[in-house]
Every structure is written in structure tokens, then in C-alpha cells.
N, C-alpha and C positions, 0 to 999 in steps of 0.2 A: 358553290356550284354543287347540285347535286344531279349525281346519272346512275340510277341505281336499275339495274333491268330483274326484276322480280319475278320469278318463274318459277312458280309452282310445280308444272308439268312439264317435264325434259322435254326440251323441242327433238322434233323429231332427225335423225341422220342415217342417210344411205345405208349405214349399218345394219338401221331398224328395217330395212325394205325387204326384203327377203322370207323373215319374223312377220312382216306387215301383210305379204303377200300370201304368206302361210294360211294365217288366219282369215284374210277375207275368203278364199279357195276352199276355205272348208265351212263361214258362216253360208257363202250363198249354195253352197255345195246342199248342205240338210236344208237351206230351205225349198231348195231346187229336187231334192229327194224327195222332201212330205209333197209340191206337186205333183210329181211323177206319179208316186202312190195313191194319192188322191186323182189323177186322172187315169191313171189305171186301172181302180176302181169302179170310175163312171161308168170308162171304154168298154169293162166285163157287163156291165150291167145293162150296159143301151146296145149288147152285140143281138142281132138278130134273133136266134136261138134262145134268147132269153128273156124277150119280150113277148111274152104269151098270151098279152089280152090284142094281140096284132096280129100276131105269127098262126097262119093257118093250120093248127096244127092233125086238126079230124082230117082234113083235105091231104096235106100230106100221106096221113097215115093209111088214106082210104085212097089211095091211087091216082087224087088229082095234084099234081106240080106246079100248074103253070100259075094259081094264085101263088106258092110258093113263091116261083120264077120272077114274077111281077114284084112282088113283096121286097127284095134281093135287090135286084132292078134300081126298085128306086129308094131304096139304102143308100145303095151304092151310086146312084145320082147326086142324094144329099149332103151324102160323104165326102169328106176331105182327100182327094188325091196325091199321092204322095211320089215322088220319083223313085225305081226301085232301090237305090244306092242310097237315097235318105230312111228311107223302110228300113232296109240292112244296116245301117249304122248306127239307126236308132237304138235295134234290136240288142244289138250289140253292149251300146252304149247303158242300157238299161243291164243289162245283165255285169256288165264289168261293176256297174254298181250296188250293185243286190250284192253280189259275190263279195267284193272289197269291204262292204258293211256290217255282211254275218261273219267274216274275218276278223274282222275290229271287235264284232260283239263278243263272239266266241272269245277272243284275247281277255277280253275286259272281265266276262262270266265273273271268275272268282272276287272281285273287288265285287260287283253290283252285288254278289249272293250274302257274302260276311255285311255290306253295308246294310241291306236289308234286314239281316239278323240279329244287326247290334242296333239298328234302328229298333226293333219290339223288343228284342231283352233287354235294351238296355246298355251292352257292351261298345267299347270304341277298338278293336280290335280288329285290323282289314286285313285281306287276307290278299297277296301280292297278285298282278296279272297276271297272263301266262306270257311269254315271248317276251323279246327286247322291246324296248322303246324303239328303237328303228321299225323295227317290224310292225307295229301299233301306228306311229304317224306316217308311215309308208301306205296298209292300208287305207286310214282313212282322207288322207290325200289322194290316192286313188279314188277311192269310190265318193270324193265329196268333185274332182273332177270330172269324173265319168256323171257325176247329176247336171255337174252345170253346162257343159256341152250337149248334154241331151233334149235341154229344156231351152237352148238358145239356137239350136239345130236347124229350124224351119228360118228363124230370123239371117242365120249365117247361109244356110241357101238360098235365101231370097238375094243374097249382096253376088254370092259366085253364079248364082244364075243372069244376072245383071236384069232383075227388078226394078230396080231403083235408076232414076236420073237424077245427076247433080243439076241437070237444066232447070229439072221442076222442082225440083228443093230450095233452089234460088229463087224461082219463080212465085213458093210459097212462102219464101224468108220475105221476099219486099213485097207482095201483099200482107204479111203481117205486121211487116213495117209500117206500111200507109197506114193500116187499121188503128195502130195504135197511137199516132199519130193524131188520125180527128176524133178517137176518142178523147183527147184531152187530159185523160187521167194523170200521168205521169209529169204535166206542165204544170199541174194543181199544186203537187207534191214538190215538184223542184222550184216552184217561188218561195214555197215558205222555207225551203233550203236556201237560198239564195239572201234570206232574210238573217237567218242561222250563224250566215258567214259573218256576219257584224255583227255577232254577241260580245266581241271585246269591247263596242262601244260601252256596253250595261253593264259588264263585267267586271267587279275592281281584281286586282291580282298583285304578286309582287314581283318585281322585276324580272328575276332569276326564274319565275313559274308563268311568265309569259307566254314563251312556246308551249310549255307542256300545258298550259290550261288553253289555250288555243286550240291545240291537234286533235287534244281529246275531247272538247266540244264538237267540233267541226266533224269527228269521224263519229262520233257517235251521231250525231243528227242525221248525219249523210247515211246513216248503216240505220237506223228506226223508218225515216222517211222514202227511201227508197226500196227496202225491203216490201215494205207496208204497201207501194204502186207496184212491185213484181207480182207481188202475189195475188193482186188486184187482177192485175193483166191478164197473167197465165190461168187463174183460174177459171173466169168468167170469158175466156175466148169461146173453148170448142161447148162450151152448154150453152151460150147468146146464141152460135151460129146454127149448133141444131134446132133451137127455139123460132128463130126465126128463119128457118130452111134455107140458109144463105148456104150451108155447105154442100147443097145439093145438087148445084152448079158445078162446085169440084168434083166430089165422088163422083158422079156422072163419068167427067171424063178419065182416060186414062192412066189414071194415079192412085198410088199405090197408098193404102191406108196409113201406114206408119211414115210416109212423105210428109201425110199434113204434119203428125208429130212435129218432125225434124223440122218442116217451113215452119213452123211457129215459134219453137224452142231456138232456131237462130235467129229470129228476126228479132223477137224481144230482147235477147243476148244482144244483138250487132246495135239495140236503139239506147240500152241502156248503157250501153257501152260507150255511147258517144255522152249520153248526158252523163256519166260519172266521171268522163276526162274532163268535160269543158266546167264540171263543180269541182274538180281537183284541180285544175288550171288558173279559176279563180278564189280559187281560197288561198293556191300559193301567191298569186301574185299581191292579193290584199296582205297576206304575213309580211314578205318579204319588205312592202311598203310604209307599212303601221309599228312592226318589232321593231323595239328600240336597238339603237348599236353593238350596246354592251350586252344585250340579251342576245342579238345575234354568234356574235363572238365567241358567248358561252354556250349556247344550246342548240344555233342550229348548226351541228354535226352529224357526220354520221359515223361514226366508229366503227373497226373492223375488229371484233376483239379476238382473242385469242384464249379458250378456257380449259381448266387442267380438269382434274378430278382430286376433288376434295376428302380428305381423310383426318382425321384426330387424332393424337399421339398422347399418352398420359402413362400413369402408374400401372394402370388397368393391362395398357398398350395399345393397340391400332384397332380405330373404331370407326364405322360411318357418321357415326352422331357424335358430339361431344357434351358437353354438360348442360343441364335442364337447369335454368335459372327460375323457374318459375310462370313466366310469361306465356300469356294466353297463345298468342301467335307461333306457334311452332318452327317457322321457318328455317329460322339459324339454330346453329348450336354456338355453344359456346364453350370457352378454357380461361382458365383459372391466371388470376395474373402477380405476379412477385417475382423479386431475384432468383430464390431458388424455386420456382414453377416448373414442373417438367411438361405442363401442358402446350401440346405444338398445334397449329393447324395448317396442316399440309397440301398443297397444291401439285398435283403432279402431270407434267406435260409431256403426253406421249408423241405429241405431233406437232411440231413446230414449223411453218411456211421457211421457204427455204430464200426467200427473200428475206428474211431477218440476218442469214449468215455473210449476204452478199451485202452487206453494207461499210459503207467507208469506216476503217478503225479508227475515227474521233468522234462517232455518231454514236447519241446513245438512244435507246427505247423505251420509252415511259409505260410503263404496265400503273395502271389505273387500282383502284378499291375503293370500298365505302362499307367500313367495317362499324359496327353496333358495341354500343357501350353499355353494359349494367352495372351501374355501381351499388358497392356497399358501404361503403366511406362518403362523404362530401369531397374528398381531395382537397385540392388546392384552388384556390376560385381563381376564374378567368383562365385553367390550362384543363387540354384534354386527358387522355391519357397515353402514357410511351410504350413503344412496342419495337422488337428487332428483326429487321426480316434479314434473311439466308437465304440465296440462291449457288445453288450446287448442279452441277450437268452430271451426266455420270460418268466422266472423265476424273473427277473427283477422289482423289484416295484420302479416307480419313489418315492415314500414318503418313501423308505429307503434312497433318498439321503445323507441327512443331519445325517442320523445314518451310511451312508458309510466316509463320507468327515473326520467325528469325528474319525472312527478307523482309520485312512490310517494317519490320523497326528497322532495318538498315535502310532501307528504301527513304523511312520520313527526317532521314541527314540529309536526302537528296533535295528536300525542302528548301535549303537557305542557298540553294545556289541560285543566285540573280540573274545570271544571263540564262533567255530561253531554249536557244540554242545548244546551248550545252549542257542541260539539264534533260533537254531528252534524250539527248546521244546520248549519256552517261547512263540512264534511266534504260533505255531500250538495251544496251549492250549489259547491263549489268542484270535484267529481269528477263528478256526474252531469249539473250543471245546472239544477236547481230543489229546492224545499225538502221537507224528509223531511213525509210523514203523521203524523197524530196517535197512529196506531197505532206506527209505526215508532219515535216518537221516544218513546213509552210503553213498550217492551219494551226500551229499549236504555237508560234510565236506570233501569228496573227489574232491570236485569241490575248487580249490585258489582264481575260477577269483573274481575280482573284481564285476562284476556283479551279482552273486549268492544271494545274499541277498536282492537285490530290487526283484530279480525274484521270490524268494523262496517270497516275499508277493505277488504280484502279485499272481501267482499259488491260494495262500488261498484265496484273497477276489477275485476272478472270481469262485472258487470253490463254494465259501457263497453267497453271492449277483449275479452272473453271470452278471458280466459287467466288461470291461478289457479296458483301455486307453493308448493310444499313442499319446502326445504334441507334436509338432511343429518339424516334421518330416519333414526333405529337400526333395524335389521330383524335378527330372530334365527330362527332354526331350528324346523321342528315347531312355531311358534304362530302364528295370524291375526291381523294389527294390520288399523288402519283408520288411512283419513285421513278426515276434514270436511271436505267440500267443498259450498262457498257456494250457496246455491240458485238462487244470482242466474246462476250460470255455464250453470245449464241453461236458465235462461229466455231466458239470451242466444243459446244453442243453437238451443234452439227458435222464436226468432222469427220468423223466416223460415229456411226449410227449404231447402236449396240444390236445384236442381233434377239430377234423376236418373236418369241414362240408360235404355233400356228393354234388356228382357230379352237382344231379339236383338245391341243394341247389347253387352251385355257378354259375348256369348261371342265377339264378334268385339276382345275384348282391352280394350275402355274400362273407364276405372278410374269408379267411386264415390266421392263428396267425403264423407268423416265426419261427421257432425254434433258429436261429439269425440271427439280422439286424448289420449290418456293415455301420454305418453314416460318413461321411467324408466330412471337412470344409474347405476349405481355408483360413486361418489364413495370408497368405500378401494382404495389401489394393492395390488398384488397379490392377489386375493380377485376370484372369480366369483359372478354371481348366474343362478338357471337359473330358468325363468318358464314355465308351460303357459296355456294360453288359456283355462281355468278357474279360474287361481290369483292372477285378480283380476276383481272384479266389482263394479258398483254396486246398493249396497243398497236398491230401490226400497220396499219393504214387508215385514212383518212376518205371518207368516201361522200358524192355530193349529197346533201341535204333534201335539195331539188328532185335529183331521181330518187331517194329513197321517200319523200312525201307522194309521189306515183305510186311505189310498189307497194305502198300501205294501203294505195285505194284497190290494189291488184287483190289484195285479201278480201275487200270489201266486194270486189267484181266475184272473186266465188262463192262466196254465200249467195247472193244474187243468181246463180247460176245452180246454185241447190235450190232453193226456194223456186225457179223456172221449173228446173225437172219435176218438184213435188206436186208441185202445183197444176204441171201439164200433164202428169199421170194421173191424176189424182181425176182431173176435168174429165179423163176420156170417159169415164163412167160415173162420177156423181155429177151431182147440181151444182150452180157454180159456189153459191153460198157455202154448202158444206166440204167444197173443193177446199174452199181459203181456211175455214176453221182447224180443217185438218193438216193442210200444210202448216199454219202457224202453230198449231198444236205439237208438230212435230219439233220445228225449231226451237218453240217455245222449251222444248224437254231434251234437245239438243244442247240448249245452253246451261242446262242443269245437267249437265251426263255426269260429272263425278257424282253429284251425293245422290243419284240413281243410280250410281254402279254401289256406292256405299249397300242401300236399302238391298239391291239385287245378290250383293256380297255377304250382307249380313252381320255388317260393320258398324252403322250406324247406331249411337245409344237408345233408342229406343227399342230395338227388335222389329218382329215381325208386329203388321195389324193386332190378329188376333190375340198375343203375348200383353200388346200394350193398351188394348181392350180389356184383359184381364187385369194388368198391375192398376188402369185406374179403378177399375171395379171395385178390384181389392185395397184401395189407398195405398199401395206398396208404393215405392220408388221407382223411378226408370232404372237403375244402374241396382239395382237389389235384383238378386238371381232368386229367378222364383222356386218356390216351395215343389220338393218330388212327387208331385200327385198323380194321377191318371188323367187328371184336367190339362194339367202341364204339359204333359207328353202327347195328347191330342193337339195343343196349343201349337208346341213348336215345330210335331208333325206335317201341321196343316201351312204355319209358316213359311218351312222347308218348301212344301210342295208349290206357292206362291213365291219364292227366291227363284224358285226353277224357271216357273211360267216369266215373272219380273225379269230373269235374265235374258229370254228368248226378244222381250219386245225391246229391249236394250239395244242391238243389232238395227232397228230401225230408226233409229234417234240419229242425226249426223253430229258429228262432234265437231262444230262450229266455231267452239272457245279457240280451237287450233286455228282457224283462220281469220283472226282476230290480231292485227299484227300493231296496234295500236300504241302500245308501251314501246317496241322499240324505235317508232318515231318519234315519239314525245319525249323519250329519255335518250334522242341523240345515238342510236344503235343501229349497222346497215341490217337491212335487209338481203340476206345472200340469196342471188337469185339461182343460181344453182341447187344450192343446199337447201333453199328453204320454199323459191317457186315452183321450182321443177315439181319435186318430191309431193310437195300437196296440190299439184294439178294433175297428180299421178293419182293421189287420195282422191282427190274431184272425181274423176273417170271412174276410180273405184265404184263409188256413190252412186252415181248417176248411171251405172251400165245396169245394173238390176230395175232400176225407175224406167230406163227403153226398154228393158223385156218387160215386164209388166203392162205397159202405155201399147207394144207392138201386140202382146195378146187381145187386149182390153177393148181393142180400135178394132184389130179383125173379128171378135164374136159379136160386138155391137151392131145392132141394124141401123145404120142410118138414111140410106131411100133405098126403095125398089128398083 
């Protein structure tokens, strides 16, 4: 069996919302500034007074007004009326921004001037800001707030003025409905999906990869084909309807431009929405029917796991990484394996469900892994390699050792006692200190195996000392083993919680006490083991299969829902054709956002264009640092200036890979809907609230009838 959940990019947690929220408050904030400025600019420029191939000005100046008057008039007829309180706020609102921005820049001066300096001399020597860092992201969280409520200001008065009807919103949702309906399009798209579903007929596979080459067929088809009729739909709505002046039946009557929006953008949401339940309904029901037994058995789970934070222990000392075996894939690290190896890799669990503690004291808790082999040896053929794992709580005293080693050999005399019965009295009153329950001593001479009696110790000295061991454990390649671990070690964990520094104390460097570290050795000489911070976990629950093959289509319903927004904002003002290029253009470079952050970062080996324009010019290498010329410094100057720009269109890319939740159905892992729905339907909102400011502007400057 293997369950291996592979994750390159830390899933996100309530933690990060905060940090998440920071940043988006200050991307749409400067985008929200440059409009401001730029229609502040216009607003100067189209003001009466300053249009002087219109503006009477000989008549003024020579005693006549009333073309003046007229002129004024009807300005002010064609002008936007504004309520005085939205004027004043505006007003306001632009100024808290201007102010909070030459606050941040003024802070910033001395960095931009040295960077500039050492930019043409040469030098890398920056010269510090002025003010704290509070003071610097206070401003600009300030004034990147004060843009974004200024530029959403008319939209947020239109909802407190009560504009807007939910009657006709609905009204406009099941007319989009219908529409898209006898358009056909999306019935095209869900037969050949429906076709999709029975690729396991054509598909050979091996038992154990049943499910997971299943799911990830079936979501991948379902996430190409359906994406491919959203954007279909959404785009080519409102540029058909103006085409063929069907919308001029609406605007006519009394509704509000940014209505149609919304009636379209829930209607294709509410239709899609039923056709990716009733293709997620029949796909499970054909799984559930066609998987073999023993595939079921093994793979279709859902796991609740439980992950620590990964650290590496050696000669060196304490590292995020461990040793580079050579291999291309970077993901794992790896430590060094022999009797005397000091190489650890450490697990540490700062939060543990409290439902682990509450568990009967004969229950134990399988924590799972699927740890990676490099060998330098052949070993010994047909066995893997051995390894020891250590679990310690921090109740834990290393100077009980030697007072734990001494019970555990008195403890293993308690071995040859043949009644069960008395072997755990004996056992309880000589390790914990008083006598087992009636429940306890009921399950444990109900229990024949063979193994009951090393366990039933076990259970007591992780209860007393909190520390539980595992010898020279086989581990092989490509499969998940587990180890049992006693229940008693978590309740030891948890009895008293060690006390935990606060927020600001830990970015000023103070560490966090575990509640338990899970240490793990390789015990074969020559032979590496390489370990990711996923590829061990505690098994806390068992979750259905069923609902989590739903909440896998739930990730697949919001891309669906970005792709609507893109595609519906996009419509209000282009054609439909270049509506759809450009949405997919977007997601298309959504789904590339790392090695676009790479190229925008300046990370990637190649460099900038012009750098790698010149190294083929000049046959140099990629990774050869080019020659100190004037050419160079033009080169990488101009680079620079294209990382800048690169990073600004970064911001509009959606970062899609995150809601892609495919791997942890396929490899048997829940989906938390708390921790992982919530939180990116929050990301959703994010996304999509700048595509309805944009869509609300786009719709009311457009002419669409008289």
C-alpha cells in the first residue's frame, strides 16, 4: 500500500489568514491607487475650466456669462451625481491615501536612494529606512485601505442605498439559467465526460493503483471539460446579447447594470453546479461498483492525519534540510544511516486533538509514514532497511533514563507470569502505582494474542515516563507502514500542556516546547533515509471516502467559479472570442504561478530575457556569470526593470494549483472542511471581489441602448 501525500507548497492554515489578508489589502490597495490617480488625472483634465476649445472664454472675459452658464449647465447635466456624504468621503478617503503613501515613501527615501546609487556605481551597500517596521506597514496598510474603499465606494453605495433587488437578481439568475440550458453547450461537454467515466474499461492498472488512477482520471477530465463550457458560457453571454440586442429588453427596464452581472454569474454557477454534483454522483457510484474489494479496503480512505514540523539533527546540529544525496528531486532530505549515526529526523508536534488523550488505556494509535531509501550498499537481498523511532512528550526527563532502562528489565520478569490476571495487577501496581480497573483488566485477559503483554507494558511506562520505543523496524520503498503507538503516551502528552510563548515572543526568536517529538535513526550502515514533513503522520480518524470524493469536486466547483468571474468581467467590455482567450490565458499562467514567481523573483537559471539573449549571443553557458562590461550592466539593469513590471502582472494570475485537491483523494487523505473549504472560499472572495469592481465599473461606462 502506498499513501504518500506529496506537497510541495505548504497547504494553507488559519495562521496564514491574517499574513493572507495583509497582502491582498495592500496588492488591491496600489492597484486601486494607480486608478484613483489615473482618474484623477482625467477628472483635472475634462474639468470645465480646462477645456478651452469649448469653454467661452472671449465671452466670459468680455461681459457675456450666460454661454458660460449654459456651458456649466450642461456639464453638469452629463455629470455623475454624487450624494453629498459620498463626495465627503470620497474626499477624504483619497487624501487618507495620498497622506499614508508619502508617509511610506518618505520612510522608505533612504533605501530607494543608496539602491539607486549602488545600482550605477556599482555598490551593494543599502542604506537602512527611516522609522520602525510598524510604522512602515501601518502606513501602508493605511493608505493601500483608504484606495481600496474609495474605488469600491459608489459600488458600496449603491447596496446602502438599496439599488439592488434580490427579486431581480434571481430573476436574472433563472433567465441565465434557461439560456444556457438551450444553448446546449455544456450537454456537448458533459457526454464526452460521461464517456471519461469509463476509462477504467481501456485502462490497464495495478490493483493497489486502482483508485488513485481512477480519481485522477475522472478529476482531471471533469476539471479540462468543464472548465473549457464555463468559459465558453460566461464569455460569449453578455457580447451575443449585445449583438443581437436581446439585452435591450432588460436595460430598458428598471435594473441596475451590475444586476445583470450578478443574474448571470449565479446562474451559470447554480447550473454548473448541479451538472458537477450529478458527474461527481456518477462517478462515485460506478467506483464504488467496479473497485475491487481488496482495493477498496486499502485505498478508499480518508485519513485524518495529524503533522508535526520537520527538523534534522546531526554533527552539524539542527537544520531544516538534511543531507543532499544527489538526486534530482529535491523534495526530501535525507540522514546518514549506521549504529553509530547521529543523524535524527525529527518530528515535532505542537498540537495534538484532544481526542487522542480521551482514549481507552488499551487502545493504541497508528501514525502512518513512507519514508525513501538511497542506497550505497546492495544490502542484503529481499530486506529493506531498519530504522528506530523514539517518541518522547515533554513530560519526558532525560535523568530518568537510567531509572526507566532499570524498570523495563524488571518489568520483562513480569513476562513468564501465565495467569493474565495477575500479571496485570502485578504490572499496574508495580509501574504506575495503583491497581488496573475492571474495565482494563477485562480487555486485557480478553485479549489471547501473543502480543498483549509486551503492549500492556508499553501502555504503562509511556503513561509514567512519556517515552515509547520502536527497535529496528524494516521500512521499504513506495509503501506506507505504521507503527502503534500506546494511547497512554498521548494522554501523557496532554496532561498538562507546557506553557507557550506568545506570538510577538516567537518572531523575536523563542523556541516552542512540543507536546511530542517523534526522533527517527537509521540503524543500516551505509544506506540513507530521506523523510518530507508529510511522510509521517498521526493517524487521529477515519473519515468517509464518499464525502470526501464531494469535497474534491468542491475544489473543482471553485476554479469553475474563477473562470465565471474572469470570463464575466472580461465579457462586459471585449468581444466574446477575446473574452475566452483571455480568461484562459489567465488560468493558463495561473497554473504556472511558481516558475512565474521564480522568472519575477529572479530565481530561475536562466536570468532575465535580455541576460539570456546575450549568453546565447555570446555562447556562454546559462549558469556562467557574465563578464563586468557596460553591456552587462545595461543587461541586467533592463532585466531588473522587467522583474518589476513581471511582478505586478503576477497579482493577476489566480493561484489555481491550491485549489486542486486531487492528490488527497487519490492518496486516501480527508479533506478538512474547516481548515481547508472555508479558508479558500475565503481566497475565492478574495479573487473575485476586484473582477465585480472592475465588471460594476465596465457595465456602467458601456453604452448599451438609448
Amino acid at each position: 500500500m502506498l499513501a504518500s501525500l506529496v506537497l510541495e507548497q505548504e497547504p494553507l492554515h488559519w495562521l496564514n489568514f491574517p499574513a493572507a489578508l495583509e497582502t491582498w489589502v495592500r496588492i488591491m490597495g496600489g492597484f486601486s491607487a494607480v486608478a484613483l490617480v489615473i482618474f484623477l488625472i482625467v477628472s483635472w483634465f475634462r474639468a470645465p475650466l480646462r477645456r478651452t476649445s469649448k469653454v467661452p472664454w472671449l465671452s466670459f472675459l468680455f461681459g457675456a456669462p450666460d454661454a458660460v452658464k449654459s456651458y456649466y449647465r450642461d456639464v453638469r447635466a452629463t455629470s455623475v451625481k454624487w450624494p453629498a456624504w459620498q463626495a465627503i468621503l470620497f474626499r477624504w478617503l483619497v487624501l487618507g491615501m495620498f497622506g499614508a503613501y508619502i508617509l511610506w515613501s518618505a520612510l522608505m527615501a533612504p533605501l530607494a536612494i543608496s539602491a539607486a546609487i549602488g545600482a550605477i556605481e556599482g555598490e551593494s551597500r543599502l542604506s537602512p529606512p527611516w522609522g520602525t517596521p510598524l510604522l512602515r506597514g501601518y502606513a501602508l496598510d493605511f493608505g493601500a485601505a483608504c484606495a481600496v474603499l474609495a474605488v469600491a465606494l459608489p459600488l458600496l453605495a449603491d447596496l446602502l442605498q438599496i439599488h439592488w433587488s434580490w427579486r431581480r437578481i434571481w430573476a436574472l439568475t433563472r433567465l441565465s439559467f434557461k439560456e444556457a440550458v438551450r444553448r446546449r453547450v455544456l450537454w456537448v461537454f458533459s457526454a464526452f465526460l460521461l464517456i471519461v467515466l469509463f476509462a477504467s474499461w481501456f485502462m490497464p492498472y495495478k490493483p493497489e493503483d486502482q483508485v488513485r488512477n481512477y480519481v485522477s482520471v475522472v478529476y482531471f477530465a471533469s476539471a479540462v471539460l468543464m472548465l473549457l463550457a464555463a468559459g465558453l458560457l460566461a464569455a460569449f453571454s453578455l457580447p451575443a446579447d449585445m449583438k443581437n440586442q436581446t439585452i435591450h429588453t432588460i436595460v430598458t427596464k428598471p435594473v441596475q447594470r451590475f444586476e445583470i452581472v450578478a443574474g448571470r454569474f449565479l446562474g451559470y454557477v447554480l447550473l454548473l453546479s448541479l451538472v458537477l454534483a450529478v458527474i461527481t454522483g456518477i462517478g462515485l457510484l460506478y467506483m464504488v461498483r467496479e473497485i475491487d474489494s481488496d482495493a477498496q479496503v486499502e485505498s478508499m480512505r480518508a485519513r485524518v492525519p495529524v503533522y508535526g514540523e520537520l527538523v534534522f539533527r546531526g554533527k552539524e546540529g539542527t537544520s531544516a534540510a538534511g543531507m543532499n544525496v544527489g538526486r534530482e528531486w529535491g523534495y526530501r532530505s535525507y540522514i546518514m544511516g549506521g549504529p553509530t549515526s547521529s543523524h535524527r529526523a525529527i518530528w515535532s508536534f505542537f498540537e495534538l486533538p484532544g481526542e487522542l488523550g480521551n482514549r481507552k488505556s488499551a487502545s493504541f494509535v497508528p501514525c502512518e509514514f513512507s519514508l525513501d531509501i538511497f542506497r550505497t550498499v546492495k544490502g542484503e537481498e529481499g530486506k529493506g532497511v531498519f530504522c528506530s523511532f523514539v517518541f518522547q512528550t515533554h513530560r519526558w526527563d532525560p535523568r530518568q533514563e537510567s531509572e526507566y532502562r532499570k524498570a523495563r528489565e524488571q518489568a520483562n520478569k513480569l513476562m513468564q507470569v501465565a495467569d493474565r490476571r495477575a500479571l496485570i495487577e502485578q504490572a499496574t501496581k508495580e509501574i504506575r502505582g495503583n491497581a488496573p480497573t475492571e474495565e482494563e483488566t477485562k480487555e486485557f485477559v480478553e485479549d489471547r494474542s501473543a502480543t498483549a503483554p509486551g503492549k500492556l507494558l508499553d501502555q504503562l511506562f509511556a503513561e509514567k515516563y512519556g517515552i515509547f520505543e520502536v527497535s529496528n523496524k524494516e521500512i521499504v520503498d513506495y509503501h506506507t507502514q505504521s507503527v502503534d503507538v500506546p494511547g497512554t503516551l498521548f494522554k501523557n502528552a496532554l496532561a498538562s500542556a507546557p506553557h507557550q510563548p506568545s506570538a510577538a515572543l516567537l518572531r523575536h526568536g523563542e523556541e516552542r516546547t512540543p507536546l511530542l517529538s517523534v526522533s527517527v535513526k537509521c540503524e543500516s550502515g551505509g544506506q540513507y533515509v530521506g523523510a518530507a514533513k508529510h511522510d509521517f503522520y498521526i493517524l487521529a480518524a477515519e473519515g468517509s471516502f464518499a464525502w470526501n470524493f464531494f469535497k474534491g469536486a468542491i475544489g473543482l466547483w471553485m476554479r469553475l467559479c474563477v473562470v465565471l468571474g474572469v470570463a464575466i468581467t472580461c465579457s462586459t467590455y471585449l468581444s466574446g472570442v477575446i473574452a475566452w482567450l483571455t480568461t484562459m490565458f489567465l488560468y493558463v499562467a495561473g497554473c504556472f504561478q511558481d516558475y512565474i514567481r521564480m522568472i519575477a523573483s529572479g530565481l530561475n537559471p536562466e536570468g532575465g530575457p535580455i541576460s539570456a539573449v546575450m549568453s546565447l549571443v555570446s555562447k556562454q553557458g546559462v549558469n556562467r556569470p557574465m563578464d563586468v562590461t557596460p553591456g552587462a550592466h545595461i543587461a541586467q539593469g533592463t532585466d531588473f526593470v522587467f522583474r518589476v513590471i513581471f511582478r505586478l502582472f503576477l497579482y493577476l494570475f489566480p493561484d489555481v494549483n491550491r485549489l486542486d485537491w486531487t492528490e488527497y483523494v487519490a492518496e486516501g487523505f480527508n479533506i478538512g472542511g474547516f481548515d481547508i473549504i472555508l479558508l479558500h472560499l475565503l481566497l475565492l472572495v478574495g479573487y473575485l471581489t476586484p473582477c465585480a469592481l472592475i465588471a460594476y465599473y465596465l457595465m456602467k461606462s458601456r453604452e448599451v441602448a438609448a
